[in-house]
Each structure stands twice: as C-alpha cells, then as structure tokens.
NULO-292251 format. One record per residue (C-alpha): x, y, z; residue in three letters; residue number from 1. Coordinates in pm, whole numbers, plus 50000, padded with zeros to 5 digits. Layout:
BEGIN
x: X; y: Y; z: Z; residuo: ALA; num: NUM
...
//
This chain:
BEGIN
x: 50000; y: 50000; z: 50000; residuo: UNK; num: 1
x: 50135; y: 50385; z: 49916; residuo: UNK; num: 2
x: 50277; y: 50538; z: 50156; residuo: UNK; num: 3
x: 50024; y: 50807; z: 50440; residuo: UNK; num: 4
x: 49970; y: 50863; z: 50792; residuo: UNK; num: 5
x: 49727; y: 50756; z: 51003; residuo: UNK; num: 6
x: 49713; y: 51029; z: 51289; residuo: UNK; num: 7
x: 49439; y: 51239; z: 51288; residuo: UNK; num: 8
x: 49379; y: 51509; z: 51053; residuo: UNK; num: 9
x: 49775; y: 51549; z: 50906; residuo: UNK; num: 10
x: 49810; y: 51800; z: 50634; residuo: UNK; num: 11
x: 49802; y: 51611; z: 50287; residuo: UNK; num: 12
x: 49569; y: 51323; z: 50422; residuo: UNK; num: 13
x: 49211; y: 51259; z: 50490; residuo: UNK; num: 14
x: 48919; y: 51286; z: 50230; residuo: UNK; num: 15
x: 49135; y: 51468; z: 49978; residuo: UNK; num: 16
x: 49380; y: 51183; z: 49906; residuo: UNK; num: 17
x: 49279; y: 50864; z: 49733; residuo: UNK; num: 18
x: 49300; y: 50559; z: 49946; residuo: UNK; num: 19
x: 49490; y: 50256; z: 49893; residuo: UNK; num: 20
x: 49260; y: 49998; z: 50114; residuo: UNK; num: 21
x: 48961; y: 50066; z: 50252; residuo: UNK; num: 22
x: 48821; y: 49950; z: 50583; residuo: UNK; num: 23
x: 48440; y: 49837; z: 50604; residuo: UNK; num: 24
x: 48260; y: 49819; z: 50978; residuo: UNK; num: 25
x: 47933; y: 49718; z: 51034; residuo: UNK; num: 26
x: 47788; y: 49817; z: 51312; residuo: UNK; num: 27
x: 47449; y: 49818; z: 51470; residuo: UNK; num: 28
x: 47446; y: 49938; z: 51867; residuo: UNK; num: 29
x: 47811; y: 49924; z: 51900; residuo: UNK; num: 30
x: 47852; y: 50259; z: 52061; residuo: UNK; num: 31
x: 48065; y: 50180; z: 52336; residuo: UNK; num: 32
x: 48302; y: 49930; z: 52073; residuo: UNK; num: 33
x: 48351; y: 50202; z: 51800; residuo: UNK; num: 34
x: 48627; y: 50464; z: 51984; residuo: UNK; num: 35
x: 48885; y: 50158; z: 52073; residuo: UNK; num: 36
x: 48851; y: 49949; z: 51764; residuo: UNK; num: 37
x: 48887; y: 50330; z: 51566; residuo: UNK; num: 38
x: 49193; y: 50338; z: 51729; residuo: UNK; num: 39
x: 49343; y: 49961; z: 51710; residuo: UNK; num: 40
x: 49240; y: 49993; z: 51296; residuo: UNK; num: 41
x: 49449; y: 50337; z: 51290; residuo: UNK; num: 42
x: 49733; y: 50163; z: 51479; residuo: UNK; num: 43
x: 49751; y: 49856; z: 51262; residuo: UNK; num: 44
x: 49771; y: 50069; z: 50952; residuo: UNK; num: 45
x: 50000; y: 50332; z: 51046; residuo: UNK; num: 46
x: 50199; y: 50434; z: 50747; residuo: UNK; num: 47
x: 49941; y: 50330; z: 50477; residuo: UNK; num: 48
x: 49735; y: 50538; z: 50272; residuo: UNK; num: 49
x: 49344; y: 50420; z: 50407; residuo: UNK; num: 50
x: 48970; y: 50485; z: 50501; residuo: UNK; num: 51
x: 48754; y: 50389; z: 50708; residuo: UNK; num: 52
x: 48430; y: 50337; z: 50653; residuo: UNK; num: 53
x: 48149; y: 50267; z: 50937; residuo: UNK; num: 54
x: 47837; y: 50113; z: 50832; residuo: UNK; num: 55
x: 47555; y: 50262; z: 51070; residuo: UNK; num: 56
x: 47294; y: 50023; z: 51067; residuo: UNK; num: 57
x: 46986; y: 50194; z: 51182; residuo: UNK; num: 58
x: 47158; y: 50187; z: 51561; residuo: UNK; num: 59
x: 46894; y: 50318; z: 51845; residuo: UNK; num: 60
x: 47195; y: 50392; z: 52090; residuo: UNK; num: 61
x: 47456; y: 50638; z: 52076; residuo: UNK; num: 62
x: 47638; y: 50526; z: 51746; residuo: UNK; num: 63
x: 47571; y: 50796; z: 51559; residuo: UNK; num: 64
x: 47683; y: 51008; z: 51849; residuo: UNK; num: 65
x: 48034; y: 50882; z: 51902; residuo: UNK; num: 66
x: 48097; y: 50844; z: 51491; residuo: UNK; num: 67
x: 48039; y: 51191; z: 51432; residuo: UNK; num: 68
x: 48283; y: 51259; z: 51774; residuo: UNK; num: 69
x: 48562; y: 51093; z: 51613; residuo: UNK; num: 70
x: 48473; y: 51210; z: 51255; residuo: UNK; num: 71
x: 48597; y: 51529; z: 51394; residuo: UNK; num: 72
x: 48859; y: 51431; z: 51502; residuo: UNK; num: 73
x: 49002; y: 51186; z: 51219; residuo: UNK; num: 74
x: 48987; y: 51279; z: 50852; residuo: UNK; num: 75
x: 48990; y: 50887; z: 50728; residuo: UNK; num: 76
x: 48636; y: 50811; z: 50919; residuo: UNK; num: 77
x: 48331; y: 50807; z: 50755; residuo: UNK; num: 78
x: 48013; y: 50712; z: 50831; residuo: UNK; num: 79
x: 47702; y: 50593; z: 50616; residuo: UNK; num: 80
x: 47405; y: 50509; z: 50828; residuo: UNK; num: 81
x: 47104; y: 50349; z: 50698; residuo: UNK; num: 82
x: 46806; y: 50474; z: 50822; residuo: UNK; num: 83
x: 46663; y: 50183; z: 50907; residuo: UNK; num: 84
x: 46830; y: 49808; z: 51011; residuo: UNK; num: 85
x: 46854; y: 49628; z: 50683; residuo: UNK; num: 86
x: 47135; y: 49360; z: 50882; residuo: UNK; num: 87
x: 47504; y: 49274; z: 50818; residuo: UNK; num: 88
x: 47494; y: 49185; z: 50429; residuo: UNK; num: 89
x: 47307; y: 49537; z: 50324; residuo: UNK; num: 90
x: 47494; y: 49682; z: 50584; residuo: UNK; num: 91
x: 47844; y: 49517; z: 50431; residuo: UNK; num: 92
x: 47713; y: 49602; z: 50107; residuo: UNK; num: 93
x: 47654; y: 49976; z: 50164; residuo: UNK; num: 94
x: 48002; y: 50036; z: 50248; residuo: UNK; num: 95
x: 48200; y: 49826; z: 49995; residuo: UNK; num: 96
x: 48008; y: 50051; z: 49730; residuo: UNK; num: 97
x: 48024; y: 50392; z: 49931; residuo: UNK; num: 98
x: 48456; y: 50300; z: 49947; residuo: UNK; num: 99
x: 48705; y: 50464; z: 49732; residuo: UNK; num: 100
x: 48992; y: 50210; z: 49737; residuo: UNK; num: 101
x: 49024; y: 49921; z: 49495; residuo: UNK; num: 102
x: 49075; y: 49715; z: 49812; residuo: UNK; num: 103
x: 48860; y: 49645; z: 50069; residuo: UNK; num: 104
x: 48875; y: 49507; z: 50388; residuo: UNK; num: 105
x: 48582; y: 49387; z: 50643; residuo: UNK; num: 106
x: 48545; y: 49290; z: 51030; residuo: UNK; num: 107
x: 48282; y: 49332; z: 51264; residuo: UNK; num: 108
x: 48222; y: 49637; z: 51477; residuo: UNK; num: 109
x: 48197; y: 49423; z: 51805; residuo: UNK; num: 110
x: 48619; y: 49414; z: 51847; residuo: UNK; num: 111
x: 48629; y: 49048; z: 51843; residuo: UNK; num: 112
x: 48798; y: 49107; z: 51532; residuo: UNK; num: 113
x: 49182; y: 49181; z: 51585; residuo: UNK; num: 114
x: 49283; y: 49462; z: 51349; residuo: UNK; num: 115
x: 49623; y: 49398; z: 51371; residuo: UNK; num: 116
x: 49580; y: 49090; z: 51104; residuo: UNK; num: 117
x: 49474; y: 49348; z: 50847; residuo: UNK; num: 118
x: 49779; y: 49373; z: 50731; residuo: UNK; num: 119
x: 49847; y: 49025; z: 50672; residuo: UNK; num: 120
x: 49575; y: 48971; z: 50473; residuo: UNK; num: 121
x: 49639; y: 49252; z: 50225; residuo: UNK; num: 122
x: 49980; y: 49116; z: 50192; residuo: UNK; num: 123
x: 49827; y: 48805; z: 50091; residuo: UNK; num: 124
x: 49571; y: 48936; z: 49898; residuo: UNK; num: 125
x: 49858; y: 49139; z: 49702; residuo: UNK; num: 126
x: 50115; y: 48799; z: 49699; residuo: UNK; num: 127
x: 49825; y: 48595; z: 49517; residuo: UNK; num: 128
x: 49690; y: 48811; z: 49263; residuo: UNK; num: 129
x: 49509; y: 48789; z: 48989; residuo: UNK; num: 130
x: 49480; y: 48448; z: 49091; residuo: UNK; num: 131
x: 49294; y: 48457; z: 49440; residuo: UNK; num: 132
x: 49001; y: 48690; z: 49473; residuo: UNK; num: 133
x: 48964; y: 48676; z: 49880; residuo: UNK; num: 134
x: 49146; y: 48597; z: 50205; residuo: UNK; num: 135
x: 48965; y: 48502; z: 50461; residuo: UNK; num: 136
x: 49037; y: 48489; z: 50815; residuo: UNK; num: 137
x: 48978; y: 48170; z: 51014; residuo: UNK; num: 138
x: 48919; y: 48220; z: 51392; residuo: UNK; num: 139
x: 49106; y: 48058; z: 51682; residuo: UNK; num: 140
x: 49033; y: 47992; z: 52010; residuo: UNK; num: 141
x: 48676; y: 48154; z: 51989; residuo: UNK; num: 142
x: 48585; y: 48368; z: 52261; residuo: UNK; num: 143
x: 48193; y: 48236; z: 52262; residuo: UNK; num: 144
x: 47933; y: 48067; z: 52443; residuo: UNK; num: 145
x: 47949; y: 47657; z: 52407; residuo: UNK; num: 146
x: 47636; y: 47681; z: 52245; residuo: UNK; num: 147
x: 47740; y: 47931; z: 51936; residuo: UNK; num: 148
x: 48068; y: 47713; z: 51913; residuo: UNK; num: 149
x: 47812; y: 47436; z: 51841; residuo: UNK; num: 150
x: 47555; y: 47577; z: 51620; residuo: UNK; num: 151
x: 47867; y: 47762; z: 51398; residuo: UNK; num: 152
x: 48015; y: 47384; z: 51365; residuo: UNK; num: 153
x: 47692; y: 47270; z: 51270; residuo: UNK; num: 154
x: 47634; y: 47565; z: 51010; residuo: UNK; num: 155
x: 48005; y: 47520; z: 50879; residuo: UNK; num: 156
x: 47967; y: 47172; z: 50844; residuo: UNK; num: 157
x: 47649; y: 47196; z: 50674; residuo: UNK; num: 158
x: 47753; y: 47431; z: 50418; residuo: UNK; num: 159
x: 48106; y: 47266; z: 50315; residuo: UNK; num: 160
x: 47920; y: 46957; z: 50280; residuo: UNK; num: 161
x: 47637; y: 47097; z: 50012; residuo: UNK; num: 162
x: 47865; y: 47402; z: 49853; residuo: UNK; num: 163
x: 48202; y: 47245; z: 49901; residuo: UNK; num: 164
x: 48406; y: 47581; z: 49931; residuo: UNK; num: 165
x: 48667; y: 47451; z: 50136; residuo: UNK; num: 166
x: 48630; y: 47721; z: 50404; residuo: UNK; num: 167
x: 48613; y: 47565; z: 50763; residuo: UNK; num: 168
x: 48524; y: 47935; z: 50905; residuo: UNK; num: 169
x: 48296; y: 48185; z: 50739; residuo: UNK; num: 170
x: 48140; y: 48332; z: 50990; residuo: UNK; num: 171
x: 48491; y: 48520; z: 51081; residuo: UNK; num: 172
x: 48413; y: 48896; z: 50974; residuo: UNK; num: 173
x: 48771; y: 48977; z: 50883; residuo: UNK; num: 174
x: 48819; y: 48948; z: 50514; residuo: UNK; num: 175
x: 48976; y: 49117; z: 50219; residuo: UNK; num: 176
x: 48888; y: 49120; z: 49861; residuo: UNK; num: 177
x: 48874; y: 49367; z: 49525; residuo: UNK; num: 178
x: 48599; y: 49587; z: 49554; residuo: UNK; num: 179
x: 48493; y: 49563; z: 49190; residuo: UNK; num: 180
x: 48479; y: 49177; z: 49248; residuo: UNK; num: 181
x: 48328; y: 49175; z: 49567; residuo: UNK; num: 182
x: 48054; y: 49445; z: 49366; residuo: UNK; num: 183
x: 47949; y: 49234; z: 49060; residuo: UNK; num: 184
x: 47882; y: 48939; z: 49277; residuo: UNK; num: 185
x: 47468; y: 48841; z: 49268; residuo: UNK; num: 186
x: 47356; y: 49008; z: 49613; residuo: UNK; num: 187
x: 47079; y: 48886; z: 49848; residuo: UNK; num: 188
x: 47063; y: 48901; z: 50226; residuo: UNK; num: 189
x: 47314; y: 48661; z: 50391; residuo: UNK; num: 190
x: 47587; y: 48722; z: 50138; residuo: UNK; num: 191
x: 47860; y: 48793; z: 50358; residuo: UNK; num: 192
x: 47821; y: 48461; z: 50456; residuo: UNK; num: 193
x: 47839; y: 48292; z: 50128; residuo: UNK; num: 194
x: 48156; y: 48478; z: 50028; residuo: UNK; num: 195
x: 48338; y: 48207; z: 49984; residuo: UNK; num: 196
x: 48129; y: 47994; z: 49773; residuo: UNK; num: 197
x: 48064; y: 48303; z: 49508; residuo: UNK; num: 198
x: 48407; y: 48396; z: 49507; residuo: UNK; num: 199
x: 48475; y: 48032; z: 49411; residuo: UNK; num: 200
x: 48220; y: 48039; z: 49150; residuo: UNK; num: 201
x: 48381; y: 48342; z: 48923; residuo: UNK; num: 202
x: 48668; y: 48155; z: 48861; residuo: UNK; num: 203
x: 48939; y: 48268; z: 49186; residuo: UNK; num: 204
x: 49066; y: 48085; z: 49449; residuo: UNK; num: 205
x: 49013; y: 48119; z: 49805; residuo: UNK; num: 206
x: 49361; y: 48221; z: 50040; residuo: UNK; num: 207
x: 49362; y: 48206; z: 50428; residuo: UNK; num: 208
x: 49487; y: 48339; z: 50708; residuo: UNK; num: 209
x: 49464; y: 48248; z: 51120; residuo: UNK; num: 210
x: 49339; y: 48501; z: 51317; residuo: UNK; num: 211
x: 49332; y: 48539; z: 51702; residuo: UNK; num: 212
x: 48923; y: 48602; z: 51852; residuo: UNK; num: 213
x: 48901; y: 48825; z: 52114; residuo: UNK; num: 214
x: 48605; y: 48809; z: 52349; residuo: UNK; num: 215
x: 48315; y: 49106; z: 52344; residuo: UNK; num: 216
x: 48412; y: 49426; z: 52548; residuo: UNK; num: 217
x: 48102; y: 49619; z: 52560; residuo: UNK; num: 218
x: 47694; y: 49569; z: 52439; residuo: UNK; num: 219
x: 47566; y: 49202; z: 52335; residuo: UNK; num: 220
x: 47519; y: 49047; z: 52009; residuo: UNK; num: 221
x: 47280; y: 49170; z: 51732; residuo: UNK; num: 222
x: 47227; y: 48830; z: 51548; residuo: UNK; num: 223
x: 47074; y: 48548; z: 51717; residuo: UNK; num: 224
x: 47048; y: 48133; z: 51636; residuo: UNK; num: 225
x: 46677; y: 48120; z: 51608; residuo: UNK; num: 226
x: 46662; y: 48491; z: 51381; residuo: UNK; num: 227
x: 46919; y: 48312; z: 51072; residuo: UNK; num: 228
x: 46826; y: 47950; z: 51162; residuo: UNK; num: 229
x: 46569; y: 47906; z: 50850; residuo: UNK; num: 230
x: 46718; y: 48238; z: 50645; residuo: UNK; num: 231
x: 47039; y: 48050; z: 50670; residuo: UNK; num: 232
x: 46904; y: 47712; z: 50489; residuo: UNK; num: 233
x: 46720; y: 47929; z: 50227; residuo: UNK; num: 234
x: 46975; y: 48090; z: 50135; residuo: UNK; num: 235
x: 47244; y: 47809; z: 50137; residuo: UNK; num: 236
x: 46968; y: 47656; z: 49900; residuo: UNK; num: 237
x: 47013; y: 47957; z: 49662; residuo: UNK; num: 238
x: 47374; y: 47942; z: 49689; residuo: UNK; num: 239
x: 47382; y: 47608; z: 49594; residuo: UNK; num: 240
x: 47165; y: 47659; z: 49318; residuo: UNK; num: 241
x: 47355; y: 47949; z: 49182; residuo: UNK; num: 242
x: 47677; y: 47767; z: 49136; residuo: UNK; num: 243
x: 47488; y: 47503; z: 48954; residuo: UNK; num: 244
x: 47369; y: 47764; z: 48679; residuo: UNK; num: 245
x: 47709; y: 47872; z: 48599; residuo: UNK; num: 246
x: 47954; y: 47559; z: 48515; residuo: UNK; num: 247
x: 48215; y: 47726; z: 48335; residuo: UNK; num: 248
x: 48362; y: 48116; z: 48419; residuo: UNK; num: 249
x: 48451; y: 48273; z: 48015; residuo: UNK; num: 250
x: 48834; y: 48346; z: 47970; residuo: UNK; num: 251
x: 48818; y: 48603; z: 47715; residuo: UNK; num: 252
x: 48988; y: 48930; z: 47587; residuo: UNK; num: 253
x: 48960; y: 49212; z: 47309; residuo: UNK; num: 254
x: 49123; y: 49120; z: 46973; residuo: UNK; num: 255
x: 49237; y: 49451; z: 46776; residuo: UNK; num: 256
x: 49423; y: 49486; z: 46489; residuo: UNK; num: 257
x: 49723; y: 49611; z: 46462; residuo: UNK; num: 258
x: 49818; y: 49902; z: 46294; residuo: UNK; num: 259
//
C-alpha cells in the first residue's frame, strides 16, 4: 500500500487523498466498541494510505453520536448510516460501494475482530493476485458461548458439505477482497456469509489466514440462532443453486488489429 499517515487530521491526508485499502465496519448498537477498535484499525495501519468506513445500521443507541465525535477528530472516518436496520449483508454492502479504494477490507464492529491481522491479509491478497480473489480469516480459540461454538460447527459443516468451498470458518468477519469483484457478485441478504462459495464460482481461488478472537468488550450480540436459523438454509439453497447455473467462468479478451 502507498505510503500516508494515520494520525488524525495530518496535512496532505484525509478525504482529499485517494485511498489505497479501505476498511468496512458494520455496526448496529456498537457505541461503546467504536472509539477503541477506531483506534486499534488506525494503529495497525499506520503508514498506509486508508479509510475507514462505518456502516451505521439503523443503531437506536449512541452510534451515531460517538461516529460523528471521532469524525471530527480523524479525517479517514466516515460514516454511512442506513436509516433503518437492513442487517450485516446490506449493511456490508453499503460500504463496499460507498469506498474509494480498489481494496477492501471487512470485520465486525463488536472488536472480536483483531485489526492487527489486516495487514496480513492485504499482503496476501497482494502475493496471490490475479489468481485469488479473497482471504479470509479463520478464527482461533473463539471467545463464545458453548452453544454458538456448536451451532457455527453445525452451520460450517452443513455448508462445506452441500457448497464444498473449502472454508472451515465463514462466519469470521475479517476478510479482504477487490471491491469491483466483491461488487458484481449476485447480492441477496446473507451474502457475507456465502463469500466464499461466490468467490469460488467466478473463477478465483480462496487464500487464508489464522486470526486470534478476542472476546466482546462492551453491548451484546445483534444476530441470534433462532433469527438466521431458517434464512440461513434458504439461502444456502440459493447458493447452491447458483453455482449450479454457471459451470464454466469465460476466459476472454479484446482482439484489435494492429496498425
């Protein structure tokens, strides 16, 4: 990535300059997670050219509040807020489009996500092009309840069985990927869970890399078992179905003549 600053509001940097990787956060009632995870994703890319881009996902609390705060304070935050909840995927969605670097990185707004494996994964984003078109991180020692260990190992298990994507952890929110790939991917709600799987199906291969979770800090979660139980096996149905409909991804280019 070219070469910036990621202290607040230095002469040169902020809205003015193009980015070189932009960050995408989620985040729906998260007010008391955004100021330290700000900071951690500043940290980590120190020295790079970036933005970061909060999702505000029609929060009730005092999101909005402490985003405009910081936006005061940092030139590289921005904030898009949705008026109403439309969940993670529209949410995900919203700020790939809205970001103005040909890379984009996502993780969750709760700070279970470690920011300081951005890095890595752009590195091995970079190291595999054009040839892989995502790296996805794939959590350790999980910091949840026994019960979401077992319904995620039941979902995961579930899915690699009827998509075979090779991915033993999708539910990880850190992941980077081209934004004009991740755009002209078929959306529906529950994409960001599919990633993997669509990725697959235009033609790239997947990468990988081990990430640390850390446990929740502030506020509870926003998505529930029972709430994606039967969206989840729709939409793993119209996953499954998509990749069937397209067997073989075109390798073409533009014959001219020359002169």
């Amino acid at each position: 990535m070219s070469e910036g600053n990621a202290e607040h509001n230095l002469p040169g940097r902020g809205r003015e300059t193009s980015p070189a990787l932009s960050v995408v956060v989620p985040v729906r009632n998260e007010a008391g997670n955004i100021a330290p995870l700000v900071a951690e994703i500043a940290g980590a890319l120190q020295g790079s050219a970036f933005e970061i881009v909060y999702v505000n996902d029609g929060s009730t609390d005092a999101s909005d509040q402490e985003l405009r705060r910081l936006m005061a304070e940092r030139s590289y935050l921005r904030q898009i807020r949705h008026e109403n909840s439309c969940g993670q995927s529209a949410a995900v969605r919203t700020g790939v489009a809205a970001a103005r670097a040909p890379i984009v990185v996502t993780l969750d707004g709760d700070g279970q996500n470690d920011p300081a494996f951005i890095p890595a994964l752009v590195a091995a984003l970079e190291a595999g092009a054009p040839r892989i078109g995502l790296i996805a991180g794939q959590r350790t020692g999980r910091k949840a309840t026994g019960f979401k260990k077992l319904q995620s190992r039941i979902a995961n298990a579930v899915r690699k069985a009827v998509l075979m994507d090779g991915t033993r952890d999708t539910g990880c929110g850190l992941k980077a990927f081209r934004r004009d790939l991740f755009l002209a991917l078929p959306y529906f709600d529950g994409l960001h869970r599919f990633l993997p799987a669509l990725i697959r199906r235009e033609g790239f291969d997947i990468g990988y890399v081990d990430v640390v979770d850390r446990p929740r800090a502030y506020g509870t979660s926003n998505y529930g078992f029972w709430d994606r139980l039967w969206v989840g096996i729709l939409d793993l149905a119209g996953v499954w179905w998509l990749i069937r409909r397209r067997k073989r991804v075109p390798q073409s280019e533009e014959i001219t003549l020359a002169h």
